[in-house]
RODO-2510 file (C-alpha; in nm, 4 decimals, decimal comma):
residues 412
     n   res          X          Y          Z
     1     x    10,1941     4,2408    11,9451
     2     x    10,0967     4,2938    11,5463
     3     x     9,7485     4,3946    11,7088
     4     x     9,8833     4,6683    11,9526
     5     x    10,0939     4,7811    11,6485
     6     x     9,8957     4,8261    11,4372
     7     x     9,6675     5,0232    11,6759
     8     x     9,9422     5,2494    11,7449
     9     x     9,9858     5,3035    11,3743
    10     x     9,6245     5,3996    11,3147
    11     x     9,6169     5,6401    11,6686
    12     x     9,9089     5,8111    11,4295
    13     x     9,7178     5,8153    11,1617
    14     x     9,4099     5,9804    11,3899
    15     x     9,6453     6,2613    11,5007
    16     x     9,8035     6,3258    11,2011
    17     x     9,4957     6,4052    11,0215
    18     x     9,3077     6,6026    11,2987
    19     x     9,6111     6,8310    11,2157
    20     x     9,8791     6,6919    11,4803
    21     x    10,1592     6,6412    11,2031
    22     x    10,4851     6,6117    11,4617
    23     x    10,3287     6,2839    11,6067
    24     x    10,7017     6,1628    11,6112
    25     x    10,7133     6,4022    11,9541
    26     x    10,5370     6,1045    12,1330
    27     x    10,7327     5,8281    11,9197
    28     x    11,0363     5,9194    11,8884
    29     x    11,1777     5,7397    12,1545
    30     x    10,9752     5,3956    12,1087
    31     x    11,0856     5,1217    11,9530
    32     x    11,3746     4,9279    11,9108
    33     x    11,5904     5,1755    11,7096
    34     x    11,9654     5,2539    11,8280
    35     x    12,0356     5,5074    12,0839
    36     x    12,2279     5,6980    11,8301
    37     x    11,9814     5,7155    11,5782
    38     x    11,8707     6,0652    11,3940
    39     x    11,5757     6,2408    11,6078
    40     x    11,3356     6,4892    11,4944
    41     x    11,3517     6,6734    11,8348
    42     x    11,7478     6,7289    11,7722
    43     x    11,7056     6,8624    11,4048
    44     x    11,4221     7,0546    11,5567
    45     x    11,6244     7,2430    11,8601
    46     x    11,9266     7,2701    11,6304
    47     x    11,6787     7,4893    11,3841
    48     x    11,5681     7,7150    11,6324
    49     x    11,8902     7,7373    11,7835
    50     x    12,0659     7,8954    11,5289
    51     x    11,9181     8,2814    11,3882
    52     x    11,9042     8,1689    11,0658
    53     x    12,0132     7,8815    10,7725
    54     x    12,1213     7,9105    10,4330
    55     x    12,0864     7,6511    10,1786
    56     x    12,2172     7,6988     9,8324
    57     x    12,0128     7,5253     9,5428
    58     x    11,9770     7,5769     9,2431
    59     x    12,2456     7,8601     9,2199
    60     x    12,0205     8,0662     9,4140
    61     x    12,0929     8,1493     9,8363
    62     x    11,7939     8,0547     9,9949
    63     x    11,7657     8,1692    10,3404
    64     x    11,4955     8,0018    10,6685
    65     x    11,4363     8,1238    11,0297
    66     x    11,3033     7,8804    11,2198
    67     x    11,1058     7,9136    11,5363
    68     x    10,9794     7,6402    11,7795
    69     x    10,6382     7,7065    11,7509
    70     x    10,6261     7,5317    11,3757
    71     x    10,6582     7,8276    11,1705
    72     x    10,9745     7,9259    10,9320
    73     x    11,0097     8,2369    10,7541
    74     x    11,2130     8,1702    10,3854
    75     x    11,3360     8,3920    10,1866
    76     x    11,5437     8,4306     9,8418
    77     x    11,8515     8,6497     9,7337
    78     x    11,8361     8,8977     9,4677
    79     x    11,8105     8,6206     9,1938
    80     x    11,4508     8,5609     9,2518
    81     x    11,2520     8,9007     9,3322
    82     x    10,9968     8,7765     9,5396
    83     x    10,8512     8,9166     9,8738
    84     x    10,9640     8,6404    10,1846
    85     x    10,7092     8,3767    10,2832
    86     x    10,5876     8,2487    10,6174
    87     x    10,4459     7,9567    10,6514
    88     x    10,4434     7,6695    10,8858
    89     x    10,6706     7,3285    10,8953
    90     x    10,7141     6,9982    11,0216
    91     x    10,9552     6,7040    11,1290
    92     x    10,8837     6,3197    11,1307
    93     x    11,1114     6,0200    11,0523
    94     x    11,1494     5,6623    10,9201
    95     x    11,4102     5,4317    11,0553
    96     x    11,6998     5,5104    11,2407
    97     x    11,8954     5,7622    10,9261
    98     x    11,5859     5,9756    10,8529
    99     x    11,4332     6,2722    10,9342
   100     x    11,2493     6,4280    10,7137
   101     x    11,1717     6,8065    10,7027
   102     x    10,8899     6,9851    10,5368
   103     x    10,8286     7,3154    10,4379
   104     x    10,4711     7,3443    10,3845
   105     x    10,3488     7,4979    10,0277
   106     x    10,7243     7,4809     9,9615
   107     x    10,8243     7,8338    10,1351
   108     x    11,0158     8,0159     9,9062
   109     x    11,1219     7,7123     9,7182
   110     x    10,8194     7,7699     9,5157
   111     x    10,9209     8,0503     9,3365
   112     x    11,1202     7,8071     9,1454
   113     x    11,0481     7,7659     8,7636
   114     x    11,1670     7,3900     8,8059
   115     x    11,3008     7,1530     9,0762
   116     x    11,1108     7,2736     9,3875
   117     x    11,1172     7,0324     9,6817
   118     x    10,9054     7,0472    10,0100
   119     x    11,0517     6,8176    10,1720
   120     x    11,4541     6,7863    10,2835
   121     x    11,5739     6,4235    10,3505
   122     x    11,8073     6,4842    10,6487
   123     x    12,0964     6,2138    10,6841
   124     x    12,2923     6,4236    10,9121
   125     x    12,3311     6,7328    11,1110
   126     x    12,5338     6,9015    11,3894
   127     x    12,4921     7,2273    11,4315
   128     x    12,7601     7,3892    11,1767
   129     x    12,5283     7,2125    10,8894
   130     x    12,2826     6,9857    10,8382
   131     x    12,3291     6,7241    10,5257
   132     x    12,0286     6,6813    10,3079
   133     x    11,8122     6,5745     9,9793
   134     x    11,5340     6,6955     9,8283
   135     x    11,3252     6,4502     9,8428
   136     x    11,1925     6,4390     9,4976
   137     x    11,4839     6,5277     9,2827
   138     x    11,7619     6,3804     9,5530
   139     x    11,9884     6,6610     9,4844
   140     x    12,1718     6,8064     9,7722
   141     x    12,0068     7,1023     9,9659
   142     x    12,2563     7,1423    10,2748
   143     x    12,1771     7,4154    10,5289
   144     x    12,4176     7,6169    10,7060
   145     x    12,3793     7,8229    11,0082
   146     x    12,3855     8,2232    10,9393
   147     x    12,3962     8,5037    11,1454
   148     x    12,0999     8,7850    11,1822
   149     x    12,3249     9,0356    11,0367
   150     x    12,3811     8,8743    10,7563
   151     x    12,0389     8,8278    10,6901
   152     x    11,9155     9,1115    10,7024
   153     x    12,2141     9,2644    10,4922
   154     x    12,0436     8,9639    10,1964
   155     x    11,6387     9,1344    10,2751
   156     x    11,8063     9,4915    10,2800
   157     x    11,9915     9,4064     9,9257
   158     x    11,6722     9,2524     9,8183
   159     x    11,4287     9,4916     9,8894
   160     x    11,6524     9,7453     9,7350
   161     x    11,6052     9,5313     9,4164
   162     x    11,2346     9,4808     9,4215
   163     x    11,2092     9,8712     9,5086
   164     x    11,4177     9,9071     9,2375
   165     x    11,2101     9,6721     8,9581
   166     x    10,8466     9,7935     9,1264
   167     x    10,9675    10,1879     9,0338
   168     x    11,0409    10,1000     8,6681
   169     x    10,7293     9,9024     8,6579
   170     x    10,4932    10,0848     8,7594
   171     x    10,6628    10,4060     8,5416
   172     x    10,6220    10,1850     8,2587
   173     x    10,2232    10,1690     8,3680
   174     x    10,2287    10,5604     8,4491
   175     x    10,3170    10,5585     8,0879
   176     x    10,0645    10,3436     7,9036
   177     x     9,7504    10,2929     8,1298
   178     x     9,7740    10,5017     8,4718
   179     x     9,8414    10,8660     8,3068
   180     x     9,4837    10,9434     8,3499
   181     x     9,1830    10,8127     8,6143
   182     x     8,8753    10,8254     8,8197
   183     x     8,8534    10,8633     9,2118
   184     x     8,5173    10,7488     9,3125
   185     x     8,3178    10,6925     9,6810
   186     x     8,2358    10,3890     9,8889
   187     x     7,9175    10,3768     9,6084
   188     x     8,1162    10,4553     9,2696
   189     x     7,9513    10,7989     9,2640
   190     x     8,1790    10,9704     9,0190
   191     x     8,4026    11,2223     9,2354
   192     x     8,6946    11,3475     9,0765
   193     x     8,9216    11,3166     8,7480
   194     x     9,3281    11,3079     8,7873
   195     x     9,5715    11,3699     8,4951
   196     x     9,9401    11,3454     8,4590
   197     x    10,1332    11,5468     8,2355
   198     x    10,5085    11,6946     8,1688
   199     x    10,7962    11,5187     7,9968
   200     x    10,9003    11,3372     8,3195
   201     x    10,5260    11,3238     8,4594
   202     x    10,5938    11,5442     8,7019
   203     x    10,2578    11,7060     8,6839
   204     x     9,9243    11,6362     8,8029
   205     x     9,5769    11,7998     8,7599
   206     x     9,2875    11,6798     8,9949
   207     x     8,9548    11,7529     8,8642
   208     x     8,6741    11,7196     9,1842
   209     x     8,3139    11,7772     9,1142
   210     x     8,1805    11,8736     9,4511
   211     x     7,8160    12,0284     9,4768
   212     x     7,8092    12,0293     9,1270
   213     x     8,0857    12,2506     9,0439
   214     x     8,4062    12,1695     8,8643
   215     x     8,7292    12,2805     8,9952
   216     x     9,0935    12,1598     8,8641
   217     x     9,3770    12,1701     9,0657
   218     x     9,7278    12,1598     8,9748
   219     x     9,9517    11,9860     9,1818
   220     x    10,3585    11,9038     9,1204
   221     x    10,3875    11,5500     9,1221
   222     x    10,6336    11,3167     9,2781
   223     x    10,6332    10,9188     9,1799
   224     x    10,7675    10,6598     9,4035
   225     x    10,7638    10,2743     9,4721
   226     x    10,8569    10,0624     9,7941
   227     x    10,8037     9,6544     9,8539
   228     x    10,4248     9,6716     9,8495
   229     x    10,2838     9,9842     9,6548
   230     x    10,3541    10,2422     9,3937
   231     x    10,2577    10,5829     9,4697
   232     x    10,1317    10,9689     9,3297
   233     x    10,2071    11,1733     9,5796
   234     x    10,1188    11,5987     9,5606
   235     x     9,9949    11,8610     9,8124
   236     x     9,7088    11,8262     9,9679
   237     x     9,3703    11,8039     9,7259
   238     x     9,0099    11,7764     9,9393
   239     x     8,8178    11,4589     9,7979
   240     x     8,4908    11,3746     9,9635
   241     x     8,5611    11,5647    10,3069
   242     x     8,9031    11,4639    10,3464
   243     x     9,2528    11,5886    10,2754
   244     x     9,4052    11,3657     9,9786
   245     x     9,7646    11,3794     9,9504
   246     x     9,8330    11,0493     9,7836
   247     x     9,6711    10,7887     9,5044
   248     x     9,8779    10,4030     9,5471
   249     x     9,9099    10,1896     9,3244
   250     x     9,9440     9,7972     9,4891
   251     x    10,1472     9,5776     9,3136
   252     x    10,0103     9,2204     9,3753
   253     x     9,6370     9,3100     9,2404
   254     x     9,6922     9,6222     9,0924
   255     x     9,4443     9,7756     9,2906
   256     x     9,4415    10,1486     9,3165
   257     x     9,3285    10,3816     9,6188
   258     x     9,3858    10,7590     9,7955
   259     x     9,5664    10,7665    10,1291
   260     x     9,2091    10,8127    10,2356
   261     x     9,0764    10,5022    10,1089
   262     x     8,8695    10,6308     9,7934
   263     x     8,8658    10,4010     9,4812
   264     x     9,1074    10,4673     9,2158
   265     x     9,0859    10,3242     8,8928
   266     x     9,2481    10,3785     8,5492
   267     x     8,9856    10,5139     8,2578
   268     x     9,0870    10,3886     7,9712
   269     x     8,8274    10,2055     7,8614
   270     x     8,5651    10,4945     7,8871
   271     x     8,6419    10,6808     7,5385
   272     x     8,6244    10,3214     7,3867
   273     x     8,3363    10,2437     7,5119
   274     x     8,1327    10,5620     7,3835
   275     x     8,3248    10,5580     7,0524
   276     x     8,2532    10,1598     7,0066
   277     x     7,9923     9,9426     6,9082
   278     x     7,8423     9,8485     7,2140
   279     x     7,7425    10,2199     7,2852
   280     x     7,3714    10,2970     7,3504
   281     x     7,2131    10,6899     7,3205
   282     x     7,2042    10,8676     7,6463
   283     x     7,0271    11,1556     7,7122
   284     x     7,0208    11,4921     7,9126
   285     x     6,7026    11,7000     7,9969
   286     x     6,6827    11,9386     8,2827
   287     x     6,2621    11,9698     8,2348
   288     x     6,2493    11,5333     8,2209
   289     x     6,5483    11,5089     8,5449
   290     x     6,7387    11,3312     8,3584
   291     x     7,1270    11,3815     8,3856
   292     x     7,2858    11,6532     8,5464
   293     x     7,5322    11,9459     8,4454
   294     x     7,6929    12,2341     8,5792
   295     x     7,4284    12,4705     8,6870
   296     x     7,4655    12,7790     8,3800
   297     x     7,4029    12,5304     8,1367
   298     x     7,1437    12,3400     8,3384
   299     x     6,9275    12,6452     8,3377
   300     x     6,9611    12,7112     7,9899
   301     x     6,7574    12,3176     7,9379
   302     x     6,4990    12,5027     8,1364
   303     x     6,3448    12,6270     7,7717
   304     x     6,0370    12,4130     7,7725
   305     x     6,0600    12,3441     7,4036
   306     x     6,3735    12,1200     7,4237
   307     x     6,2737    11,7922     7,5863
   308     x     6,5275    11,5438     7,6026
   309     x     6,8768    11,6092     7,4542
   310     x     7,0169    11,3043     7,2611
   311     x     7,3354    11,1986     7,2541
   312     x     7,3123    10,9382     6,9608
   313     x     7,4504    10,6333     6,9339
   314     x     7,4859    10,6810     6,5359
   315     x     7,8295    10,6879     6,3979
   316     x     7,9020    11,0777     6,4105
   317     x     7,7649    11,0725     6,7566
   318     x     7,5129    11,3758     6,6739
   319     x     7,2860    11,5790     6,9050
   320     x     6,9993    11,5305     6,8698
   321     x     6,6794    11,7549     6,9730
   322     x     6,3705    11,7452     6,9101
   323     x     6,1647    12,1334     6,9865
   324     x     5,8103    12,1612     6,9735
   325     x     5,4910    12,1518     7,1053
   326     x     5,2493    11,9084     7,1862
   327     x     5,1102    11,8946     6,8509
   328     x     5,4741    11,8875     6,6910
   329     x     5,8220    11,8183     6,7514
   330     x     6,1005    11,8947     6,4731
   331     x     6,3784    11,6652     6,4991
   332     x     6,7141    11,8528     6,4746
   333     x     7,0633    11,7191     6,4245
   334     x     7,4154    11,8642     6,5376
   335     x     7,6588    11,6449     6,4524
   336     x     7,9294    11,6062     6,6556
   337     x     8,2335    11,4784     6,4202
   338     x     8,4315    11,3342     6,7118
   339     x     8,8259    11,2773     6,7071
   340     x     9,0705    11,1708     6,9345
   341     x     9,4269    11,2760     7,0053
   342     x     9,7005    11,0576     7,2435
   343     x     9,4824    11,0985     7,5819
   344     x     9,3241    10,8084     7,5751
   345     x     8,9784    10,9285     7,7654
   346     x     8,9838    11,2461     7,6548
   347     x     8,7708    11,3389     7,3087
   348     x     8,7070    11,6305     7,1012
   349     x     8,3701    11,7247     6,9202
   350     x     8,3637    11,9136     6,6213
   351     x     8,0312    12,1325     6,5659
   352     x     7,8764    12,1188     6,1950
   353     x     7,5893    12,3148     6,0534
   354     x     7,2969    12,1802     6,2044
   355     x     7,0079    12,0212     5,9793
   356     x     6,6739    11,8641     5,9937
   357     x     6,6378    11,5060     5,7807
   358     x     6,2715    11,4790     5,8047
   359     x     6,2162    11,8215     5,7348
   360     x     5,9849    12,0356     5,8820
   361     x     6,0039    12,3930     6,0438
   362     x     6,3352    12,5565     6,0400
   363     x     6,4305    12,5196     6,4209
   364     x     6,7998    12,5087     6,3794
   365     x     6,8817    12,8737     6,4704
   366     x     6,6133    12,8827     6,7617
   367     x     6,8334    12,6261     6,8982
   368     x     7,1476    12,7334     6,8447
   369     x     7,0066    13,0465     7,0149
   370     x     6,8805    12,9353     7,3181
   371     x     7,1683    12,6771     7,3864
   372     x     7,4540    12,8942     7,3165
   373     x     7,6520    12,8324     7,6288
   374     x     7,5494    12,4898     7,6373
   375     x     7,6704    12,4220     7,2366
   376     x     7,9907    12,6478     7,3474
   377     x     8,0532    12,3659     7,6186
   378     x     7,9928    12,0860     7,4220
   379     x     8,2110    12,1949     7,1558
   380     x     8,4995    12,3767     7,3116
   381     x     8,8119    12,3437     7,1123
   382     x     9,0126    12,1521     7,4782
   383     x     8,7712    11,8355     7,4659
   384     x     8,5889    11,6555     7,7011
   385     x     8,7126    11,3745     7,9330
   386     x     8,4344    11,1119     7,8833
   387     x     8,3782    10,8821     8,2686
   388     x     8,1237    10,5955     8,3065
   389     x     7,9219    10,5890     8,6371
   390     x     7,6379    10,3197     8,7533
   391     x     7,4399    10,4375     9,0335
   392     x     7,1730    10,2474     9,1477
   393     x     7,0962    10,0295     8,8453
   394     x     7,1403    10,3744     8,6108
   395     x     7,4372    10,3825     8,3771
   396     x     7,5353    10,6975     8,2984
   397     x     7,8347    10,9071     8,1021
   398     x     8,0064    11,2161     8,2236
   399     x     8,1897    11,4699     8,0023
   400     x     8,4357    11,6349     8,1821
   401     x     8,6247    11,9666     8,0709
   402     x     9,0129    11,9642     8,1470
   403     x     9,0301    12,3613     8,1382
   404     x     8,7051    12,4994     8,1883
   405     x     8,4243    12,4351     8,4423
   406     x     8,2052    12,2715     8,2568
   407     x     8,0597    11,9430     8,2976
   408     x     7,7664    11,7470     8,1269
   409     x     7,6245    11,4003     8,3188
   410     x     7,3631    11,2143     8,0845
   411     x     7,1596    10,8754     8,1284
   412     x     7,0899    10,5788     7,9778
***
């Protein structure tokens, strides 16, 4: 008898590992326990019976729907502001006054700080209530039957709440870190700057490079927040072939997007990046095909002379060119005495007399002459929004007007 019992034990064991965990519907009924003893199967049918259970713990309402196929959907009131949870759950039992009920990953009992249980010691149940323990902490965690009505008055109230708390949120991020960002393609390619402005943000200026030309569009804003997502929404904007009518915002990884699926993403760190130590010079020279900018001031890098534009990584952040000829090159310096205002990608160069440290030929007003528009863009008195890009294994740094239609792309 010990030998066929403890064979049985071990087939248990088998099962309950390969994933089988209510063994106790095969053993339930074996044994010599009393007729009247506590059964899985009964808590079981009395769970799914019923549309829904409430268990008070902790001072919180917890609330579980039950279904027969092992799964349980739990949920909190307003005290805990947490989306619902489903997850699966299972029965077994020891001795006649046991069954034990567990709530796998703890449902919604994990979003407790302290005192979660998974599983409920049950001693007794009918099915008005069903008397229970936690089985760690042995406090009380009774369940009473609810109606459907009543919960879904608790996930209306709820949701209302976390509505509610997202909105505020996520304003409070409009505020600090979202005001200003980069939509980008499936590749990162640069597409389009978006801005947010008034005294309730209630504004919004898109700025899309498309076939290299810079157009800003200005768009009344609305802000809202549900469950999942915090949203810019505004008439229609094109993006990439497609009609963009809002950016989201999700609030479990903070991930941003267009209704259309572009990548969103916040650009703060761009300014701080070319202000900041770890900046390298980049360059921009139409005649070497390096960089890009709008087409006016492309044309005027056609003058043979210039060669590659630097944009220095030496504290004033100077231009620097170098015009010449084969036999010489003068090295000429524009400095570029950058400042900053509350925007925090958005930067403002200051032109100063150009000069020439290592001397040479005066080139200073031959360049001045035949870069006029581009010097005009560089320096305008609105700024520049700076954007980083890496495009196949090239880094490179856009400068962006916010009022004008000029734009400057240079390399690394």
């Amino acid at each position: 008898m010990k030998k066929l019992t403890y064979i049985v034990l071990t087939l248990c064991l088998a099962l309950y590992s390969c994933g089988m965990t209510d063994v106790w519907k095969d053993w339930e009924d074996e044994g010599t326990l009393s007729t009247d003893r506590l059964k899985p199967s009964e808590v079981k049918e009395i769970l799914c019976a019923a549309e829904g259970w409430k268990m008070t713990y902790k001072g919180i309402d917890f609330y579980f729907q039950f279904n027969d196929g092992g799964y349980v959907i739990s949920d909190t009131d307003e005290s805990i502001l947490e989306n619902k949870v489903e997850d699966g759950y299972h029965l077994d039992f020891k001795g006649a006054d046991k069954v034990f009920l567990t709530l796998e990953n703890a449902g919604a009992l994990k979003y407790l700080t302290e005192g979660s249980e998974e599983t409920l010691v049950i001693t007794a149940y009918t099915n008005q209530k069903i008397t229970a323990k936690g089985e760690v902490n042995g406090v009380a965690m009774d369940l009473t039957p609810v109606t459907s009505v009543e919960i879904k008055k608790n996930d209306d109230a709820k949701k209302a709440a976390i509505v509610a708390r997202n909105k505020a949120l996520f304003l409070s991020k409009v505020q600090t870190e979202l005001y200003n960002g980069v939509i980008r393609d499936a590749n990162g390619k640069f597409i389009a700057h978006y801005a947010i402005s008034g005294a309730n943000n209630e504004s919004i200026k898109i700025s899309v490079l498309e076939n290299r030309v810079l157009t800003h569009y200005e768009r009344t804003l609305t802000i809202g927040a549900d469950d999942e997502n915090g949203t810019f929404n505004f008439d229609a904007v094109t993006l990439n072939g497609s009609s963009v009518k809002q950016i989201l915002y999700r609030f479990d990884n903070s991930a941003m997007s267009t209704d259309t699926k572009l990548s969103v993403g916040p650009n703060k760190d761009a300014r701080g990046f070319f202000t900041g130590s770890s900046y390298k010079t980049y360059v921009i020279s139409k005649n070497n095909s390096k960089g890009d900018a709008k087409e006016e001031l492309w044309q005027e890098l056609s003058w043979k002379s210039v060669g590659d534009i630097e944009l220095s990584d030496r504290d004033v952040r100077p231009l620097v060119l170098c015009p010449g000829s084969e036999d010489a090159v003068w090295y000429t310096f524009f400095d570029a005495n950058w400042t900053v205002k509350t925007e925090f990608d958005r930067i403002y160069f200051t032109k100063s007399k150009g000069y020439m440290p290592y001397g040479g030929a005066d080139r200073i007003a031959e360049v001045e002459q035949k870069l006029t528009k581009f010097f005009a863009g560089w320096f305008h008195a609105d700024g520049l929004y700076v954007v980083q890009e890496t495009n196949g294994g090239v880094a490179y740094l856009y400068f962006v007007s916010p009022t004008t239609s000029n734009w400057f792309k240079l390399q690394k």
